[in-house]
Gaussian input, Z-matrix of N, CA and C with variables (Angstrom, degrees):
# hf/3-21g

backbone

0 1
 N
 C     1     B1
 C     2     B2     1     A1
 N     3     B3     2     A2     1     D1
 C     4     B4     3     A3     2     D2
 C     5     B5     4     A4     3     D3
 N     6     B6     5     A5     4     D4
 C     7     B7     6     A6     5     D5
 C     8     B8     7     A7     6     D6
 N     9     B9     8     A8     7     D7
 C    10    B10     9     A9     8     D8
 C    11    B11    10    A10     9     D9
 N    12    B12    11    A11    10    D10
 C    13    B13    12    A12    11    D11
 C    14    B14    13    A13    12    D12
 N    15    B15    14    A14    13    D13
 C    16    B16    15    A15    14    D14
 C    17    B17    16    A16    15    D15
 N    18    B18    17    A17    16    D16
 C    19    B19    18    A18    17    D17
 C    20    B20    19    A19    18    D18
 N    21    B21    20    A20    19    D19
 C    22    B22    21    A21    20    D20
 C    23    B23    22    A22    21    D21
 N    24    B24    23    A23    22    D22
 C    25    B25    24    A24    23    D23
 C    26    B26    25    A25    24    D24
 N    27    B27    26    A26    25    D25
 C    28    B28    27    A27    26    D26
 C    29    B29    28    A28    27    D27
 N    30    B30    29    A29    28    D28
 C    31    B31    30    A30    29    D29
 C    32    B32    31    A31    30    D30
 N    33    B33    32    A32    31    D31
 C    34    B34    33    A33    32    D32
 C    35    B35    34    A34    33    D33
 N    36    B36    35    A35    34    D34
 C    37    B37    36    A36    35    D35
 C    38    B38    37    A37    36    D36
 N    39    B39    38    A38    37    D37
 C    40    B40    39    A39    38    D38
 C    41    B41    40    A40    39    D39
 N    42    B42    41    A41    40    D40
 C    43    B43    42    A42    41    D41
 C    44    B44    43    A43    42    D42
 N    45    B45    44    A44    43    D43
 C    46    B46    45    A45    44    D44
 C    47    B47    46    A46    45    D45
 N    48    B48    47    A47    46    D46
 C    49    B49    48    A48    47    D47
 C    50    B50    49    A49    48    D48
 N    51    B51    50    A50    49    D49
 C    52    B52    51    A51    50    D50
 C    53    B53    52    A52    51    D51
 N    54    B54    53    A53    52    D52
 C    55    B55    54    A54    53    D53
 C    56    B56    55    A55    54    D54
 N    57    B57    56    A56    55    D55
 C    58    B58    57    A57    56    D56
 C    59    B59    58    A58    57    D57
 N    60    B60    59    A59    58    D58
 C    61    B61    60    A60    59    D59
 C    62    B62    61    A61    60    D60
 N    63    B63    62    A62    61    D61
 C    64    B64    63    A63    62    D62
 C    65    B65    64    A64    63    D63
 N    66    B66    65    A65    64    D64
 C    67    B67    66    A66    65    D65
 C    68    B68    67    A67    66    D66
 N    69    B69    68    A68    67    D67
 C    70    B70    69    A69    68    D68
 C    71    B71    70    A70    69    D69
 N    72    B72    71    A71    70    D70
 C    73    B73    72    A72    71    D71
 C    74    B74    73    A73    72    D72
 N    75    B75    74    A74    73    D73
 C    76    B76    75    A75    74    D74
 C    77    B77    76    A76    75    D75
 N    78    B78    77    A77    76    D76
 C    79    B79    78    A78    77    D77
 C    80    B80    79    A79    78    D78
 N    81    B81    80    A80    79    D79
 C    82    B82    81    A81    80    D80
 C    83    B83    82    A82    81    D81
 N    84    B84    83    A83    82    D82
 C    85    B85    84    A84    83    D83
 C    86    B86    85    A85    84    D84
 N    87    B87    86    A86    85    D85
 C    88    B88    87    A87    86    D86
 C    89    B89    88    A88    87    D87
 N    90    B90    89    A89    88    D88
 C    91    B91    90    A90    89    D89
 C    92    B92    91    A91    90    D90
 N    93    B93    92    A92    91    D91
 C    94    B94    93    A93    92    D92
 C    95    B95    94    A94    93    D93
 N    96    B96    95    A95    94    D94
 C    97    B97    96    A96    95    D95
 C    98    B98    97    A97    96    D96
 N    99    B99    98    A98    97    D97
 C   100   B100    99    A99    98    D98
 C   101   B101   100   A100    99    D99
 N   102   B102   101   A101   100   D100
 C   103   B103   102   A102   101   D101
 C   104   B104   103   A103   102   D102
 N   105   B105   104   A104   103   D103
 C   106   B106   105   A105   104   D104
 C   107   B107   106   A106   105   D105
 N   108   B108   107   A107   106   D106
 C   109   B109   108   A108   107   D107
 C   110   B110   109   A109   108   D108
 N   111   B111   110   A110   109   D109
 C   112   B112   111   A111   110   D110
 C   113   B113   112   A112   111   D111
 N   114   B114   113   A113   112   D112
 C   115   B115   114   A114   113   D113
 C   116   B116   115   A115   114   D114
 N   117   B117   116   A116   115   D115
 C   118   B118   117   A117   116   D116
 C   119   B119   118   A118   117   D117
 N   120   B120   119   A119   118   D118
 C   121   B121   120   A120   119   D119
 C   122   B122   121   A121   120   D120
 N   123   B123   122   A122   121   D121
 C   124   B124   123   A123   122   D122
 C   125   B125   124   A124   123   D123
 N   126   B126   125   A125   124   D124
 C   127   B127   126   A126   125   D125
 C   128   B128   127   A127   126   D126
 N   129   B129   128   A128   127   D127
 C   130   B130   129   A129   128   D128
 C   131   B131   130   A130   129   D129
 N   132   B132   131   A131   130   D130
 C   133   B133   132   A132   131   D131
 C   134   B134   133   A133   132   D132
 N   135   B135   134   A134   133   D133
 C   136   B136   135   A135   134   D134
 C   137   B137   136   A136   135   D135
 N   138   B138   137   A137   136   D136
 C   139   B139   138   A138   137   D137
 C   140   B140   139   A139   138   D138
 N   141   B141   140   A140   139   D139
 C   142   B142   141   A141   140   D140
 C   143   B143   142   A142   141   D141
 N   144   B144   143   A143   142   D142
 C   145   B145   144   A144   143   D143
 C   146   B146   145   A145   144   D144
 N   147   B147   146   A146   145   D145
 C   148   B148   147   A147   146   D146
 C   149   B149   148   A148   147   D147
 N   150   B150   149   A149   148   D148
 C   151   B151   150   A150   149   D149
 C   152   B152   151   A151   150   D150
 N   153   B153   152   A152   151   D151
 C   154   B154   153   A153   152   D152
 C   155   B155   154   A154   153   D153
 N   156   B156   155   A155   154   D154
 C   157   B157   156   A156   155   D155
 C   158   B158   157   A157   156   D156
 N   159   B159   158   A158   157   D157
 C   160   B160   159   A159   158   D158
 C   161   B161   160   A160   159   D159
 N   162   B162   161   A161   160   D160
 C   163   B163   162   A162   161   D161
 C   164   B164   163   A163   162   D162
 N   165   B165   164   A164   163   D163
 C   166   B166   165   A165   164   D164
 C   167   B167   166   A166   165   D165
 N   168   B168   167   A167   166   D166
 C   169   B169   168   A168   167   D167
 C   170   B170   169   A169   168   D168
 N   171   B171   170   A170   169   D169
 C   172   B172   171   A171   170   D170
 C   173   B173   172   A172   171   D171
 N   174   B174   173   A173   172   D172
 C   175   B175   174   A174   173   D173
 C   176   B176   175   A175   174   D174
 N   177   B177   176   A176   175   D175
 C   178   B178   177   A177   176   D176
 C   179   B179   178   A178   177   D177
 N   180   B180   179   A179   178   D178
 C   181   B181   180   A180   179   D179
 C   182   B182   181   A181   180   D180
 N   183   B183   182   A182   181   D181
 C   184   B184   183   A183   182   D182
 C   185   B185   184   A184   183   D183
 N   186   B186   185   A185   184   D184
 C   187   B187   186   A186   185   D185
 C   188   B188   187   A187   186   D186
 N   189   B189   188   A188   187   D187
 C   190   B190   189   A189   188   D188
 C   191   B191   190   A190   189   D189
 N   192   B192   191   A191   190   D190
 C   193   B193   192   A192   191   D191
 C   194   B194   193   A193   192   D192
 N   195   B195   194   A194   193   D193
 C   196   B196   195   A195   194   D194
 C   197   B197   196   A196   195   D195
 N   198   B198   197   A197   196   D196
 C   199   B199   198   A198   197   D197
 C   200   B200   199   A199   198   D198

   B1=1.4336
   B2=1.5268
   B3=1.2458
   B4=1.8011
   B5=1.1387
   B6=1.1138
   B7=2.1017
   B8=1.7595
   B9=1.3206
   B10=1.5664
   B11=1.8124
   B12=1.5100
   B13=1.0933
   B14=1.3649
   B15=0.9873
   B16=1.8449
   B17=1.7986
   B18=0.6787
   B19=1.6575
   B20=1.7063
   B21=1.2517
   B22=1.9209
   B23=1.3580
   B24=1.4832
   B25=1.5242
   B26=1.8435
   B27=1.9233
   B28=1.3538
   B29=1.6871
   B30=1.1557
   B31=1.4282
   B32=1.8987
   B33=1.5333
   B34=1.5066
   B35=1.5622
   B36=1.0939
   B37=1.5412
   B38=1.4112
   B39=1.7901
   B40=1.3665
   B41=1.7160
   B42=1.3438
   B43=0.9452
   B44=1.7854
   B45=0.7787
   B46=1.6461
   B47=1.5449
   B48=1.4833
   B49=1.1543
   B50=1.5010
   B51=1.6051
   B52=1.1496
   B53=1.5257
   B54=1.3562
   B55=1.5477
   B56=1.9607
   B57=1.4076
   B58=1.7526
   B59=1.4492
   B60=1.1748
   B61=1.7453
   B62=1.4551
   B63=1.3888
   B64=1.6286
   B65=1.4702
   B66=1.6221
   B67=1.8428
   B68=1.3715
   B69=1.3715
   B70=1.3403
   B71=1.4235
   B72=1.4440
   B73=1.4157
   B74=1.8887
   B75=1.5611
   B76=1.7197
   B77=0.9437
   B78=1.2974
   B79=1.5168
   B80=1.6886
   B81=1.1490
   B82=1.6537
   B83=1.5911
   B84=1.3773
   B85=1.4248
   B86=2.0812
   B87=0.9258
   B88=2.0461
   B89=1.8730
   B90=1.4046
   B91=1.4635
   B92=1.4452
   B93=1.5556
   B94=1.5878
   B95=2.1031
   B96=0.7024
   B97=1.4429
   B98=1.5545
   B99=1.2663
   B100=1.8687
   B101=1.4704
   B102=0.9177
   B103=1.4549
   B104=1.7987
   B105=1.4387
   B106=1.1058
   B107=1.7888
   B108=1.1206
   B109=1.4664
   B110=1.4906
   B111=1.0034
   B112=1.5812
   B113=1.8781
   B114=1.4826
   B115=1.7593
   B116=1.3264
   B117=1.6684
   B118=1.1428
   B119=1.6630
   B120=1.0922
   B121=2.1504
   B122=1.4860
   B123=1.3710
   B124=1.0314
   B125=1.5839
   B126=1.6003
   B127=1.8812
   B128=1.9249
   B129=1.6784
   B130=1.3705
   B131=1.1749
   B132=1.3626
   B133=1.4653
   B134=0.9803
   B135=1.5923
   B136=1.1878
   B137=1.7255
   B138=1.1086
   B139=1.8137
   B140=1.6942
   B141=1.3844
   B142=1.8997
   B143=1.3483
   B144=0.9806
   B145=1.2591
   B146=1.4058
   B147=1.5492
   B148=1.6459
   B149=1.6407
   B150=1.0331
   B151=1.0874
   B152=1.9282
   B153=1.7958
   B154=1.0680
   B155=1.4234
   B156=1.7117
   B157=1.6223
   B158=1.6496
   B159=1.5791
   B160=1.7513
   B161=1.5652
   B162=0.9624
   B163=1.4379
   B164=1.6425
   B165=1.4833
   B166=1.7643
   B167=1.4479
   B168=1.0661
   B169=1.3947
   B170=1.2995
   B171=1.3416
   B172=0.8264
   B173=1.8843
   B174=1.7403
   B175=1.7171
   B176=1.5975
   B177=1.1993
   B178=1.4350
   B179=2.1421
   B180=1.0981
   B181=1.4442
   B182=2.1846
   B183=1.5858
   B184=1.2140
   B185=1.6373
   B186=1.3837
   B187=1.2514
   B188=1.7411
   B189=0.7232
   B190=1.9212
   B191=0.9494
   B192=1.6064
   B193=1.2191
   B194=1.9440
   B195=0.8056
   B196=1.7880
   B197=1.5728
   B198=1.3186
   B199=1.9442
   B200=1.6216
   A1=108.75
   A2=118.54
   A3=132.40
   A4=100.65
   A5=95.23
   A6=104.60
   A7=96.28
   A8=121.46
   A9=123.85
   A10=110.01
   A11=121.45
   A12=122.60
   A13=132.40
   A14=131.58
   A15=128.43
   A16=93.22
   A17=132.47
   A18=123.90
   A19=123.15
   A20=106.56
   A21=97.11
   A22=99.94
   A23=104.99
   A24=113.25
   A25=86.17
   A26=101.39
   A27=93.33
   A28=110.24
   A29=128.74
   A30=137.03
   A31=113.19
   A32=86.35
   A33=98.66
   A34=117.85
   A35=118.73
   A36=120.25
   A37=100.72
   A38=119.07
   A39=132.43
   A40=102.62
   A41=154.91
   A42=142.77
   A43=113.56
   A44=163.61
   A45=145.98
   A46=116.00
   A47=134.72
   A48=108.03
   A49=84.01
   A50=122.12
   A51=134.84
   A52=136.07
   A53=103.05
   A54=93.90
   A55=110.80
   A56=118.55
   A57=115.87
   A58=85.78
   A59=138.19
   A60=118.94
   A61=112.10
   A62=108.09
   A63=129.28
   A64=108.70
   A65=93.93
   A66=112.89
   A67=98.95
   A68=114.13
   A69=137.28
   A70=126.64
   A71=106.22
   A72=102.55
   A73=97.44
   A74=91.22
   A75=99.85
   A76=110.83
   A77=117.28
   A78=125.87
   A79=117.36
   A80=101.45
   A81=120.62
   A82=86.04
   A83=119.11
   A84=124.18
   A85=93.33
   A86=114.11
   A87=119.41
   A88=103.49
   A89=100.12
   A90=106.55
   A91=121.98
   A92=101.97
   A93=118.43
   A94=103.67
   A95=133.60
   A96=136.93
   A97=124.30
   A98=109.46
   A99=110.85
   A100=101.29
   A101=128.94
   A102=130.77
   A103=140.58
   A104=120.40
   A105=99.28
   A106=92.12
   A107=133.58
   A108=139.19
   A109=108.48
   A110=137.17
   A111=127.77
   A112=86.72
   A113=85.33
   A114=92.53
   A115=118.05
   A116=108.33
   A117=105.18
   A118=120.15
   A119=108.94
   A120=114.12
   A121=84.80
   A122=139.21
   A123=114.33
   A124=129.33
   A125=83.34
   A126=110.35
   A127=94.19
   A128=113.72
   A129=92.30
   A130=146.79
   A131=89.50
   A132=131.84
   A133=115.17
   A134=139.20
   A135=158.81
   A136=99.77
   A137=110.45
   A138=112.54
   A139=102.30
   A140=98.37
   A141=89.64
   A142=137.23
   A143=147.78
   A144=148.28
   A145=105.36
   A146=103.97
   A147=113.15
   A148=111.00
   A149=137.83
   A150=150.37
   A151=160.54
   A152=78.25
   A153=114.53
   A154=119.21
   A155=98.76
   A156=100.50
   A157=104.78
   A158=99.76
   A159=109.20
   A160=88.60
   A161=136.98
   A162=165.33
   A163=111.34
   A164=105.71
   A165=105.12
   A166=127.57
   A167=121.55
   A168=121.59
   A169=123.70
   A170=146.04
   A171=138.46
   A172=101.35
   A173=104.31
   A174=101.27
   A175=85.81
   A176=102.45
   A177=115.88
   A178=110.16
   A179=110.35
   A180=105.74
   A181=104.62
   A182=105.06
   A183=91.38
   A184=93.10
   A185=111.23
   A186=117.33
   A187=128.85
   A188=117.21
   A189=114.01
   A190=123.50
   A191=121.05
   A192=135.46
   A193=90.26
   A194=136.42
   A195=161.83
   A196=135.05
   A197=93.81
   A198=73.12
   A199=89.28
   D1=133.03
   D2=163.96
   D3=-80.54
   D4=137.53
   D5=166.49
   D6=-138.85
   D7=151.71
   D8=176.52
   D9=-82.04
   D10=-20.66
   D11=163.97
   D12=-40.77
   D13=125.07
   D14=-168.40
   D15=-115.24
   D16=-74.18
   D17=173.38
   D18=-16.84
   D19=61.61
   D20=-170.52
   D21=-117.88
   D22=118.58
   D23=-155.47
   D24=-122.65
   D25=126.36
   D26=-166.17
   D27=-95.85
   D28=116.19
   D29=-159.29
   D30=-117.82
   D31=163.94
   D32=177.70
   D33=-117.74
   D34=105.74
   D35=-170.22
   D36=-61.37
   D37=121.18
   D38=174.44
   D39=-104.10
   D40=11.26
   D41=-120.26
   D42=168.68
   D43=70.95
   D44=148.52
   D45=-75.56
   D46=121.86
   D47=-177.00
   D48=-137.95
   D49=123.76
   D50=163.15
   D51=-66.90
   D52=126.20
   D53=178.26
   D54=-111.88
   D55=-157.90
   D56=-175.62
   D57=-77.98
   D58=-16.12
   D59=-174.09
   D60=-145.33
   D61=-51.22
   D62=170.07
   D63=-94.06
   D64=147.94
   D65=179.27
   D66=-136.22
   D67=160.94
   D68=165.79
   D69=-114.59
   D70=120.93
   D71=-171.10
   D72=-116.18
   D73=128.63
   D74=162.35
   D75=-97.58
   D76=135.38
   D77=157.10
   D78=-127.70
   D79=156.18
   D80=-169.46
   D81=-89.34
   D82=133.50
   D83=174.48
   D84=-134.16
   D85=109.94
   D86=-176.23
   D87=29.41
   D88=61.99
   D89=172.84
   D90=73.24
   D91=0.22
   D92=-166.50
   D93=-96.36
   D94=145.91
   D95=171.64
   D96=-90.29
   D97=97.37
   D98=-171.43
   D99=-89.74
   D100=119.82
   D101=153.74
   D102=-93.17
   D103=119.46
   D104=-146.08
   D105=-131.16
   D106=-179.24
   D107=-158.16
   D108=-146.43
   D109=96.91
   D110=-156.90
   D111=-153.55
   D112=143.58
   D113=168.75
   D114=-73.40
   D115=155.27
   D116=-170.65
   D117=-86.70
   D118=7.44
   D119=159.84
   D120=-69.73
   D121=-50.06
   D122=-167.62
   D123=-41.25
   D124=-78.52
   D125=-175.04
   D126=-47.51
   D127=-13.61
   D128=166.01
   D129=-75.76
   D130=-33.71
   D131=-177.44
   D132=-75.56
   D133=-23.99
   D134=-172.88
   D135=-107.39
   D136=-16.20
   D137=-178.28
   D138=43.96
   D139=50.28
   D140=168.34
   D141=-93.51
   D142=144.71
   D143=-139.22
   D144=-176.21
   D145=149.36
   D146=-178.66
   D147=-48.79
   D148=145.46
   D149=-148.98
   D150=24.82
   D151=31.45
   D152=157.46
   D153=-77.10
   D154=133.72
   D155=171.78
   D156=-97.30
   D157=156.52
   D158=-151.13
   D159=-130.11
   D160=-168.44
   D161=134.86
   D162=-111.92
   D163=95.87
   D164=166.75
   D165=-81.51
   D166=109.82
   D167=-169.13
   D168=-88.46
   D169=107.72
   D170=-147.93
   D171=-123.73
   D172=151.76
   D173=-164.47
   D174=-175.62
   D175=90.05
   D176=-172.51
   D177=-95.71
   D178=116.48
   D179=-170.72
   D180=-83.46
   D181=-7.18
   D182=171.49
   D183=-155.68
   D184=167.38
   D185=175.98
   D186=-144.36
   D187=137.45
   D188=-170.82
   D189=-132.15
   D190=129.41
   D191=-141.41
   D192=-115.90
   D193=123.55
   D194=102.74
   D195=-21.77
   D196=99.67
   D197=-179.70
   D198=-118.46

């Protein structure tokens, strides 16, 4: 599969936590914590579960800088 995303950060899901529509999946990305928001047909459909390795794709439409 092609995707136009360039950010593919390869991760280990530590985490699924279900909600009535939306879930949250953590994953461990090099000791770092990705957090991500995906419906839950997804995380079904995808059968994910803690210690599965994922590809997180990341495609950010804005970004903000902090000093």
């Amino acid at each position: 599969m092609k995707i136009s995303g360039r950010n593919k950060l390869q991760a280990t899901v530590k985490e699924v936590v279900k909600g009535a529509v939306m879930a949250k999946v953590v994953m461990d990305y090099k000791g770092d914590t990705l957090v991500a928001a995906i419906t839950v047909d997804s995380v079904e459909d995808l059968g994910l579960k803690p210690g599965d390795q994922v590809t997180a794709l990341v495609k950010a439409t804005e970004m903000m800088v902090m000093k």
